[in-house]
HTML snippet that shows the backbone in 3Dmol.js (N, CA, C, O; Angstrom):
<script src="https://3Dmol.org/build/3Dmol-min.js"></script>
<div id="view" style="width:600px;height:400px;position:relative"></div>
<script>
const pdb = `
ATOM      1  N   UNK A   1      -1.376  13.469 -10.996  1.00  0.00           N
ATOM      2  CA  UNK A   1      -1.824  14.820 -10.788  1.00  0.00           C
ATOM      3  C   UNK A   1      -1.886  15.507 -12.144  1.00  0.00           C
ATOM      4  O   UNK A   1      -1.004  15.206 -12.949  1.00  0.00           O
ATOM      5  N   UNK A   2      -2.688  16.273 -12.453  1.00  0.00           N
ATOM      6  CA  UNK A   2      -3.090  17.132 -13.916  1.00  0.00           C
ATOM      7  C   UNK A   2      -3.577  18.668 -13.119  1.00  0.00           C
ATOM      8  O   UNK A   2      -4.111  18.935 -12.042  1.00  0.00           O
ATOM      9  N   UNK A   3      -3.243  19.199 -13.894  1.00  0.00           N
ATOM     10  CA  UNK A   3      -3.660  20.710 -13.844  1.00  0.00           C
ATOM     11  C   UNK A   3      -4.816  21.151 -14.581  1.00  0.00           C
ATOM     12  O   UNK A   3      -4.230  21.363 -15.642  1.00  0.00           O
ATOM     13  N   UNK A   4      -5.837  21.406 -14.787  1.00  0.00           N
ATOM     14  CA  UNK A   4      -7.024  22.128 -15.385  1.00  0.00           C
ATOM     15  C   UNK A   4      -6.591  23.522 -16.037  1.00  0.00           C
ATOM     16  O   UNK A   4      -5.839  24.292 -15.440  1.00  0.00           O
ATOM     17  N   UNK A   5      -7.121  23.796 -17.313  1.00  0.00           N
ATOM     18  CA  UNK A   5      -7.303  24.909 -17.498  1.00  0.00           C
ATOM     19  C   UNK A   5      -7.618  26.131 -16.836  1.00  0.00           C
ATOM     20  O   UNK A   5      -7.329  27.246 -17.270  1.00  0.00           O
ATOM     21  N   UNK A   6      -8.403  25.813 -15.447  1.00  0.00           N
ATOM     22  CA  UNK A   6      -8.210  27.143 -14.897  1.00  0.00           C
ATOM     23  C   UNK A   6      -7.417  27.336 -13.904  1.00  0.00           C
ATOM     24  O   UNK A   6      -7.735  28.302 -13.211  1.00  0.00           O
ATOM     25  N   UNK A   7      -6.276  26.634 -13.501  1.00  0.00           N
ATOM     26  CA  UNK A   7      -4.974  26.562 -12.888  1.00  0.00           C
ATOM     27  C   UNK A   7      -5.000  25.719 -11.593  1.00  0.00           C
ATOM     28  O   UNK A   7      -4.113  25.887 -10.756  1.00  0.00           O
ATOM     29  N   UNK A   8      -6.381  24.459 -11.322  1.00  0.00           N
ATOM     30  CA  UNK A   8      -6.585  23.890 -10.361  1.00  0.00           C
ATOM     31  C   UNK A   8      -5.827  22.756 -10.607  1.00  0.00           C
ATOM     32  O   UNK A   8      -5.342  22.590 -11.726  1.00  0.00           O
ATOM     33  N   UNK A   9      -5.612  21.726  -9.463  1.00  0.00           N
ATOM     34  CA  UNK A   9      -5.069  20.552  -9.834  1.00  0.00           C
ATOM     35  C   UNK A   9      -6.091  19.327  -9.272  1.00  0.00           C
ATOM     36  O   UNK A   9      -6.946  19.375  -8.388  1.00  0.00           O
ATOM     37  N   UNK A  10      -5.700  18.309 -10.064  1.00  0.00           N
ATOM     38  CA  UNK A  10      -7.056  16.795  -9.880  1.00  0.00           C
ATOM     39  C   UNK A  10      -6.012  16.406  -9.284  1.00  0.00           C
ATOM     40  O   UNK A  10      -4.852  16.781  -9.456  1.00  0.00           O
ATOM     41  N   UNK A  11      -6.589  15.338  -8.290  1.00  0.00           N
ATOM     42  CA  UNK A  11      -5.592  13.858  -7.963  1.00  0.00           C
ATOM     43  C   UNK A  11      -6.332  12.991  -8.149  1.00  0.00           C
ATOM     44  O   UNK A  11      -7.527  13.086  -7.867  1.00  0.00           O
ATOM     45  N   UNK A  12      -5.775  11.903  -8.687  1.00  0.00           N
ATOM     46  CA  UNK A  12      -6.424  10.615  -8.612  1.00  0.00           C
ATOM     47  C   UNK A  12      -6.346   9.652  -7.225  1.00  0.00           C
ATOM     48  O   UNK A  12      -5.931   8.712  -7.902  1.00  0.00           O
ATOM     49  N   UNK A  13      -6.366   9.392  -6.603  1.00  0.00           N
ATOM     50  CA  UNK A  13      -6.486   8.501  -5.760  1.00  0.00           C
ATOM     51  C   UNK A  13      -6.415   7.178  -6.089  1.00  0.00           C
ATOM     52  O   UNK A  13      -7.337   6.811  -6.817  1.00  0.00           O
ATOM     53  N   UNK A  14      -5.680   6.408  -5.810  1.00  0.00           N
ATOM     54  CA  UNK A  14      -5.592   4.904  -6.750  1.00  0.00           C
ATOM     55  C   UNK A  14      -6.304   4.085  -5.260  1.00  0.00           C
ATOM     56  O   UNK A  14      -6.429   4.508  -4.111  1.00  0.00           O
ATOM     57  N   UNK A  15      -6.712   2.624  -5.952  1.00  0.00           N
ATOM     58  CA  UNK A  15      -7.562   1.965  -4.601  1.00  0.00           C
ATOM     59  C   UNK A  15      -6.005   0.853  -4.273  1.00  0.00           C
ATOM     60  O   UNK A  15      -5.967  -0.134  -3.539  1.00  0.00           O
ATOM     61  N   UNK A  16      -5.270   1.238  -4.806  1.00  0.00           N
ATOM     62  CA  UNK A  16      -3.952   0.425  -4.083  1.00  0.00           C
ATOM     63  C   UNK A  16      -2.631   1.318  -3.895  1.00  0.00           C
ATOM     64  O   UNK A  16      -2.533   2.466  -4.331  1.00  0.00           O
ATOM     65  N   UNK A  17      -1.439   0.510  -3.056  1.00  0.00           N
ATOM     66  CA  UNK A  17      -0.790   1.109  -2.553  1.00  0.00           C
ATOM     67  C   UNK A  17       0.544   0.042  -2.818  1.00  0.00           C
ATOM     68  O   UNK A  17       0.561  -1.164  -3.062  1.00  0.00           O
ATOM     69  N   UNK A  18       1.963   1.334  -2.611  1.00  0.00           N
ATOM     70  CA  UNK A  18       3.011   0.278  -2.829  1.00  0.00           C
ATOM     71  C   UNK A  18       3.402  -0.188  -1.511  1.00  0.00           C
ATOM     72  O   UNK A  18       2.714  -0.312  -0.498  1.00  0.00           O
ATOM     73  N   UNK A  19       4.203  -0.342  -1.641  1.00  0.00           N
ATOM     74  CA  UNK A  19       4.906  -1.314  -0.491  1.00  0.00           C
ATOM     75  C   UNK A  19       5.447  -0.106   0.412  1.00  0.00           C
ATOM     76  O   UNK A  19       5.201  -0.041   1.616  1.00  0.00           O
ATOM     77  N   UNK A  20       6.215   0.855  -0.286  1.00  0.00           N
ATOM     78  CA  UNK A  20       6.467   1.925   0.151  1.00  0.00           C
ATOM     79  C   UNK A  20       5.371   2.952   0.833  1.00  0.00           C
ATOM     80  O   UNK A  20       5.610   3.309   1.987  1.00  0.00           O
ATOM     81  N   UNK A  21       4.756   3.209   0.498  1.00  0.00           N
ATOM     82  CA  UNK A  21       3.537   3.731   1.391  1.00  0.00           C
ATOM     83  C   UNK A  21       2.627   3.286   2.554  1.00  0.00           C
ATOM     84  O   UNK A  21       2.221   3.908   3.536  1.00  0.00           O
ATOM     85  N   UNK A  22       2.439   2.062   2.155  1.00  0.00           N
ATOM     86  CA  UNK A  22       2.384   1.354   3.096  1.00  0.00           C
ATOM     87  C   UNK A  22       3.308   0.802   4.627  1.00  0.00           C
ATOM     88  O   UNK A  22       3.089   0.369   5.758  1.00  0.00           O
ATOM     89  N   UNK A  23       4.271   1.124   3.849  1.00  0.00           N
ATOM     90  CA  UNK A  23       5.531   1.170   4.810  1.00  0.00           C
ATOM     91  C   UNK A  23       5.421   2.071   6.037  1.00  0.00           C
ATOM     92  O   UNK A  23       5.542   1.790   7.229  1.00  0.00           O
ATOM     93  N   UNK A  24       5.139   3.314   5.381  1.00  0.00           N
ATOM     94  CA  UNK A  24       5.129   4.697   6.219  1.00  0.00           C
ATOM     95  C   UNK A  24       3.777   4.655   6.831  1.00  0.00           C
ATOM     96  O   UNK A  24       3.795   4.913   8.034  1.00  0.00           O
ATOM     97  N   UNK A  25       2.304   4.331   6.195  1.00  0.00           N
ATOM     98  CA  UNK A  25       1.090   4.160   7.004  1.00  0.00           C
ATOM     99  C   UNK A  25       1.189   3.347   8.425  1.00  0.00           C
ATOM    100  O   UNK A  25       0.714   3.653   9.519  1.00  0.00           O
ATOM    101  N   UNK A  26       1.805   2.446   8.119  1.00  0.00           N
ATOM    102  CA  UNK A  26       1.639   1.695   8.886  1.00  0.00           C
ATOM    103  C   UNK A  26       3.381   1.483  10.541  1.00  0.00           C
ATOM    104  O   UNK A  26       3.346   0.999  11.672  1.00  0.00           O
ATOM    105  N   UNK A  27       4.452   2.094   9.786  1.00  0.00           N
ATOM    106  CA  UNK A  27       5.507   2.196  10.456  1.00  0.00           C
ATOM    107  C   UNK A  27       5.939   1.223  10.975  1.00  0.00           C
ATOM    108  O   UNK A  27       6.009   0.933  12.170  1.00  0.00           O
ATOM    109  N   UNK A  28       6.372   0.459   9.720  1.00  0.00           N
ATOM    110  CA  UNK A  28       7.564  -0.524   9.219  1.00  0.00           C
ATOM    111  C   UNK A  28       8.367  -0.176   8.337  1.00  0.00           C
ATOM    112  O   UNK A  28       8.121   0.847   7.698  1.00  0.00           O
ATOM    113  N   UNK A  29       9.673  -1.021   8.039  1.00  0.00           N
ATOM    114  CA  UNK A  29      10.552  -0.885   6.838  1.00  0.00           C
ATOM    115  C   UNK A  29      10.156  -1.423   5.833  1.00  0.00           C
ATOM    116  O   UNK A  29       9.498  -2.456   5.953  1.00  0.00           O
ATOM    117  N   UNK A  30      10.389  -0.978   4.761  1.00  0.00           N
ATOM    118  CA  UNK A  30       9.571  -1.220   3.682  1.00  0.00           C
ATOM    119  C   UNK A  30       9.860  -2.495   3.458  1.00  0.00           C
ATOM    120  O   UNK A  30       9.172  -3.204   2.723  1.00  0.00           O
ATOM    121  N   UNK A  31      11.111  -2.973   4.196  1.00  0.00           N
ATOM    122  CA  UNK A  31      11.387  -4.847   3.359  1.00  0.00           C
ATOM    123  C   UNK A  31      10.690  -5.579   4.258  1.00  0.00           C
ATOM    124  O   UNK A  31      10.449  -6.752   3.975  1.00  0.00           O
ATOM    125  N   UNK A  32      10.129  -4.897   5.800  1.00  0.00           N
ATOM    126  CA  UNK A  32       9.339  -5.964   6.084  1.00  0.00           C
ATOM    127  C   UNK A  32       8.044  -5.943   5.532  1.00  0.00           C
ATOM    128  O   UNK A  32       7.474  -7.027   5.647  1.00  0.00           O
ATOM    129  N   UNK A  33       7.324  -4.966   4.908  1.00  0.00           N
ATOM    130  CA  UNK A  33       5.874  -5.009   4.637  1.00  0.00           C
ATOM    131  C   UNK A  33       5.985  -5.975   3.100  1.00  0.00           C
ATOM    132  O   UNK A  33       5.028  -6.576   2.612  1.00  0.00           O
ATOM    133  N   UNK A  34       7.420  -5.935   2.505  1.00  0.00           N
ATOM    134  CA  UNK A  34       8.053  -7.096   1.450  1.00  0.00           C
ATOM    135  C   UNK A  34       7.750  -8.787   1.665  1.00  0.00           C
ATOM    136  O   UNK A  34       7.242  -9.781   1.147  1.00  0.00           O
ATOM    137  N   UNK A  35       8.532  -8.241   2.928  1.00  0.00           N
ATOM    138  CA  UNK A  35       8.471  -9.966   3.622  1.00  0.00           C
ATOM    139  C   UNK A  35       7.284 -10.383   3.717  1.00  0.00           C
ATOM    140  O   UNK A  35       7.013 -11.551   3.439  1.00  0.00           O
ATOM    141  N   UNK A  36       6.133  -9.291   4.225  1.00  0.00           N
ATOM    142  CA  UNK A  36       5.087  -9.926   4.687  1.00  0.00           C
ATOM    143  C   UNK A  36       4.679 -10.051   3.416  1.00  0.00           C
ATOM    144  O   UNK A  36       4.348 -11.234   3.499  1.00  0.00           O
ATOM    145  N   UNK A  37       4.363  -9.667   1.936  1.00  0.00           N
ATOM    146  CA  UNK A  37       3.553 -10.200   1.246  1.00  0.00           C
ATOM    147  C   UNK A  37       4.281 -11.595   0.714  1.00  0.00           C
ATOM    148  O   UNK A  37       3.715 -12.646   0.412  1.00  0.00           O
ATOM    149  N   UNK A  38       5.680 -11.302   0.688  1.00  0.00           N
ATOM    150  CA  UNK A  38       5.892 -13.231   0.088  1.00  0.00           C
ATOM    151  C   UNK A  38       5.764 -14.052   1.116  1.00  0.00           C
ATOM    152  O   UNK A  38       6.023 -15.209   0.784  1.00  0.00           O
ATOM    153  N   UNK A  39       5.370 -13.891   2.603  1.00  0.00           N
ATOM    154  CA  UNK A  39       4.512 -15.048   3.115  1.00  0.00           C
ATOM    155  C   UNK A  39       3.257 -15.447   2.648  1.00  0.00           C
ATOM    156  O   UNK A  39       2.522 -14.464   2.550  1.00  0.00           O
ATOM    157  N   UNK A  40       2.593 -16.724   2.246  1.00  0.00           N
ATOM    158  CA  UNK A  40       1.579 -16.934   2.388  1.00  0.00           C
ATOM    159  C   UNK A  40       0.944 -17.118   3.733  1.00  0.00           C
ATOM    160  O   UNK A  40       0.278 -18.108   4.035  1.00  0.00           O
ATOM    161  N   UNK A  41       1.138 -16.326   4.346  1.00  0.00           N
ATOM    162  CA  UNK A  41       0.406 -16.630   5.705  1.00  0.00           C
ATOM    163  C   UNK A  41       1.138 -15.451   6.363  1.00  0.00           C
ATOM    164  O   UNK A  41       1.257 -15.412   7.587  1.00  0.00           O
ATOM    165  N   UNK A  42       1.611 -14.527   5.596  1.00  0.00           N
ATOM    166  CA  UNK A  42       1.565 -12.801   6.007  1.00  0.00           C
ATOM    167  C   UNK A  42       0.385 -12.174   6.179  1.00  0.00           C
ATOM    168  O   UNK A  42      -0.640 -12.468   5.564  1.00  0.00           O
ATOM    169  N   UNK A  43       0.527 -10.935   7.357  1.00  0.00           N
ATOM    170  CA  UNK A  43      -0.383 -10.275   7.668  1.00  0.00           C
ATOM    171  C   UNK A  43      -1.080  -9.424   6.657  1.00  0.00           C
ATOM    172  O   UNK A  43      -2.160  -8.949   7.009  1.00  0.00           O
ATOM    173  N   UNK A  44      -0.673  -9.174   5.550  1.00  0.00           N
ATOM    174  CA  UNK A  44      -1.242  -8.284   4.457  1.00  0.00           C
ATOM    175  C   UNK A  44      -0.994  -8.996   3.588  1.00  0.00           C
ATOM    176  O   UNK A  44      -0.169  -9.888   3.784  1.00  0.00           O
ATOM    177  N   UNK A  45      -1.699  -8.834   2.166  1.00  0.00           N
ATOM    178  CA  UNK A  45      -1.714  -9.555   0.720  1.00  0.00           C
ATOM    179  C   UNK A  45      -1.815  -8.642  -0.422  1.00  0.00           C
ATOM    180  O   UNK A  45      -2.588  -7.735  -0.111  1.00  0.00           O
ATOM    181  N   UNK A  46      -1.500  -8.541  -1.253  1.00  0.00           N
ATOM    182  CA  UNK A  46      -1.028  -8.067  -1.897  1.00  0.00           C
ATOM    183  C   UNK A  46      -1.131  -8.816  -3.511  1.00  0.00           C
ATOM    184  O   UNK A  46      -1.304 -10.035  -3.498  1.00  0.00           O
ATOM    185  N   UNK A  47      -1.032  -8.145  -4.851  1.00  0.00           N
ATOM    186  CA  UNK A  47      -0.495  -8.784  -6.021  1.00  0.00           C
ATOM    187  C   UNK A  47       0.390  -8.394  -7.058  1.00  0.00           C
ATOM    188  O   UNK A  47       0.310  -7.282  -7.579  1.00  0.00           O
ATOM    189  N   UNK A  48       0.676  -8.685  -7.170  1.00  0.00           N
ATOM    190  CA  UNK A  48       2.046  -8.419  -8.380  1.00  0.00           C
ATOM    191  C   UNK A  48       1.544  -8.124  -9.789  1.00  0.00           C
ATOM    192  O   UNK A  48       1.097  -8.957 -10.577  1.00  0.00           O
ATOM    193  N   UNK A  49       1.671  -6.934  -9.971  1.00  0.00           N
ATOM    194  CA  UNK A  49       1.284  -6.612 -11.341  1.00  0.00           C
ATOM    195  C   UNK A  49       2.037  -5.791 -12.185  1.00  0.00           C
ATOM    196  O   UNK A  49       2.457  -4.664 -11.925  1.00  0.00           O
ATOM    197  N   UNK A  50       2.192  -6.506 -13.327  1.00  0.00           N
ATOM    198  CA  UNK A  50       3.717  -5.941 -14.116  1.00  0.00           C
ATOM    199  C   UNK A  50       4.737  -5.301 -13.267  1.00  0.00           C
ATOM    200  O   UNK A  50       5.046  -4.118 -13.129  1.00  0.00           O
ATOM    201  N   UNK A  51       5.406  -6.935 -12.463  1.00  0.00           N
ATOM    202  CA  UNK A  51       6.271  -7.075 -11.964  1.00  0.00           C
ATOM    203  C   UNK A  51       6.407  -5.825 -10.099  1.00  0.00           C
ATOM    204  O   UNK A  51       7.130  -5.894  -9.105  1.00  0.00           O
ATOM    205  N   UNK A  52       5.553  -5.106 -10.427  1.00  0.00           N
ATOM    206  CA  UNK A  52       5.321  -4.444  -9.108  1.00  0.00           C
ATOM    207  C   UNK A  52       3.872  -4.633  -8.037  1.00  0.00           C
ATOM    208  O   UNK A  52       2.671  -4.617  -8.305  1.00  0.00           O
ATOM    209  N   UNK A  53       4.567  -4.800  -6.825  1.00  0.00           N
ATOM    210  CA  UNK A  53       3.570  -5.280  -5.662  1.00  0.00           C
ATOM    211  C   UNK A  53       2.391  -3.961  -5.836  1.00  0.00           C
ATOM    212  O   UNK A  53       2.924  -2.898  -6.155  1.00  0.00           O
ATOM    213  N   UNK A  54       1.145  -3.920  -5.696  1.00  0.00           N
ATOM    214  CA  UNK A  54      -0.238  -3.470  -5.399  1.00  0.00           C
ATOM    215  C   UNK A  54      -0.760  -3.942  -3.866  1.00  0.00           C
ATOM    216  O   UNK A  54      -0.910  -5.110  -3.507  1.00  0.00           O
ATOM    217  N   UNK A  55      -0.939  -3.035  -3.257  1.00  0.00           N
ATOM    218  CA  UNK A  55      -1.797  -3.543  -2.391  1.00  0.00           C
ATOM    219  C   UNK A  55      -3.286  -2.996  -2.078  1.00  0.00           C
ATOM    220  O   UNK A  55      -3.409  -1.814  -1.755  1.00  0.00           O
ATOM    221  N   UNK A  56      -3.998  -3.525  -2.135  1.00  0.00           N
ATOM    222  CA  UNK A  56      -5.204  -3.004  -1.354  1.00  0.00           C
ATOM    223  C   UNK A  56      -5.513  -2.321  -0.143  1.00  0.00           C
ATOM    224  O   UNK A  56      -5.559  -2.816   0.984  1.00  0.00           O
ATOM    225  N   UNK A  57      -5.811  -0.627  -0.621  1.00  0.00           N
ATOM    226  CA  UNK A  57      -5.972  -0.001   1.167  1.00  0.00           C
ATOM    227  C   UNK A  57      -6.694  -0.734   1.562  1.00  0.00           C
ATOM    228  O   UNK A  57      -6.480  -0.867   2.767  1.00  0.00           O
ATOM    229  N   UNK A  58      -7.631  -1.446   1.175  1.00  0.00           N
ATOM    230  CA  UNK A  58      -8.564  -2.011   2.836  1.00  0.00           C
ATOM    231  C   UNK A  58      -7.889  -3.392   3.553  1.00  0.00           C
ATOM    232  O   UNK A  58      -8.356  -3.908   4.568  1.00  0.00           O
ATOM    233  N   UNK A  59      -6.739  -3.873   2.848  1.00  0.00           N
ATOM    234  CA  UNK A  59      -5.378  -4.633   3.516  1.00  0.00           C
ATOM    235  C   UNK A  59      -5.130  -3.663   4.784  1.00  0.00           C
ATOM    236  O   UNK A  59      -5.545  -3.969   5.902  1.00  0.00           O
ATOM    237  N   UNK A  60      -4.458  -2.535   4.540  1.00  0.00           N
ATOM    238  CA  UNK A  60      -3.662  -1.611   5.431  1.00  0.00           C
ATOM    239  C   UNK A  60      -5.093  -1.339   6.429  1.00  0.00           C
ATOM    240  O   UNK A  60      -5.055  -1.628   7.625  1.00  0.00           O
ATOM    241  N   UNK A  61      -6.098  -0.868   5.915  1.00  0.00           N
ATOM    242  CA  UNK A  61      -7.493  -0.554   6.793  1.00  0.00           C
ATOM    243  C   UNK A  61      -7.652  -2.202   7.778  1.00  0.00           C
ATOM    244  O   UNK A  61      -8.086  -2.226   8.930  1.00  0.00           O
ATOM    245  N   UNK A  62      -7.312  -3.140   7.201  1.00  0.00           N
ATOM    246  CA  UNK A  62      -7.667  -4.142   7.904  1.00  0.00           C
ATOM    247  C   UNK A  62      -6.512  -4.684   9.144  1.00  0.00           C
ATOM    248  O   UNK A  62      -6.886  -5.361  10.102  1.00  0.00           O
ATOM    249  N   UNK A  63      -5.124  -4.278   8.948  1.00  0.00           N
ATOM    250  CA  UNK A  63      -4.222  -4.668   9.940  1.00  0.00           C
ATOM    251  C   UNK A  63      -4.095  -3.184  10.728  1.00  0.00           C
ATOM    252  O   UNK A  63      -3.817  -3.352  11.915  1.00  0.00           O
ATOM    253  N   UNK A  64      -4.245  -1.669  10.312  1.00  0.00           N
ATOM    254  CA  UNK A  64      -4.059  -0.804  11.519  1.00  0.00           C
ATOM    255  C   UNK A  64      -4.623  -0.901  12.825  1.00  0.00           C
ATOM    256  O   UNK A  64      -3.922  -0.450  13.731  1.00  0.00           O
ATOM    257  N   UNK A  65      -5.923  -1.473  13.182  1.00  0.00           N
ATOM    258  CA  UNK A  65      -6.015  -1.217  14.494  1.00  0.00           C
ATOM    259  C   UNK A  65      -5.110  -2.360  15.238  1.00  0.00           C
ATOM    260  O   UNK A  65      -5.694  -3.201  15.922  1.00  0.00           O
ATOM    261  N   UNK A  66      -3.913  -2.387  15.129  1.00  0.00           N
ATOM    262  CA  UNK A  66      -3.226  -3.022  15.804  1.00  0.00           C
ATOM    263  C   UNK A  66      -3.064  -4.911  16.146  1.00  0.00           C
ATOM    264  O   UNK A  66      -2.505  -5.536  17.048  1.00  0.00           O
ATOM    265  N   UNK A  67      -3.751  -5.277  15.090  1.00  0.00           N
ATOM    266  CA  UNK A  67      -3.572  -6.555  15.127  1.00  0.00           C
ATOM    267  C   UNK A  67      -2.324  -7.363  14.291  1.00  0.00           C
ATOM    268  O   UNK A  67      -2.249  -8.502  13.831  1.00  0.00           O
ATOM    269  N   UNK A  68      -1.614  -6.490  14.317  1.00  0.00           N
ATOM    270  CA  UNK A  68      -0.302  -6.302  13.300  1.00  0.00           C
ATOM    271  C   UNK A  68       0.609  -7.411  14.129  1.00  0.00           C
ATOM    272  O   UNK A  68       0.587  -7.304  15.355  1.00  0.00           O
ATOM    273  N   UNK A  69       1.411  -8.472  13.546  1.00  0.00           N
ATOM    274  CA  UNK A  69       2.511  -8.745  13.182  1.00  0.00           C
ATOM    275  C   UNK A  69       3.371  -9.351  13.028  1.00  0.00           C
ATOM    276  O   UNK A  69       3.228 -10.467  12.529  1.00  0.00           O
ATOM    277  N   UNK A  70       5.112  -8.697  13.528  1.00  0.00           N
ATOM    278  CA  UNK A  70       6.103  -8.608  12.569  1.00  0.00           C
ATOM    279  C   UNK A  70       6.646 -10.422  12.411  1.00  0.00           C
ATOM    280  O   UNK A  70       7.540 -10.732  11.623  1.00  0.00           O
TER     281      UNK A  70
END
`;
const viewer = $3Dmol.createViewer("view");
viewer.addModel(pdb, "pdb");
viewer.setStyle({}, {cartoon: {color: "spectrum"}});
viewer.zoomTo();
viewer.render();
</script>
């Protein structure tokens, strides 16, 4: 988030998500949406980048309508 000179604020929107957010989108604990990325054959995927999980919203877009799971 940044503030503008004329007292507005930007957000960036990132095209990935942590584990933690995802957690709450979707309403799991965050160690299972964990678990699921160190399965290879977990419902969501994910990559590790400087040492922290990324995920792709269209992961989370792709398991909400309920084809989820645990």
């Amino acid at each position: 988030m940044a503030t503008t000179g004329n007292g507005t604020q930007e957000f960036t929107i990132s095209p990935f998500l942590t584990p933690e957010q995802v957690s709450i989108l979707v309403g799991v604990h965050v160690k299972t949406v964990r678990r699921w990325l160190n399965r290879p054959d977990g419902p969501i995927r994910g990559k590790k980048i400087g040492g922290r999980w990324k995920i792709p919203a269209a992961e989370v877009n792709r398991i909400l309508p309920g084809r989820m799971r645990t």
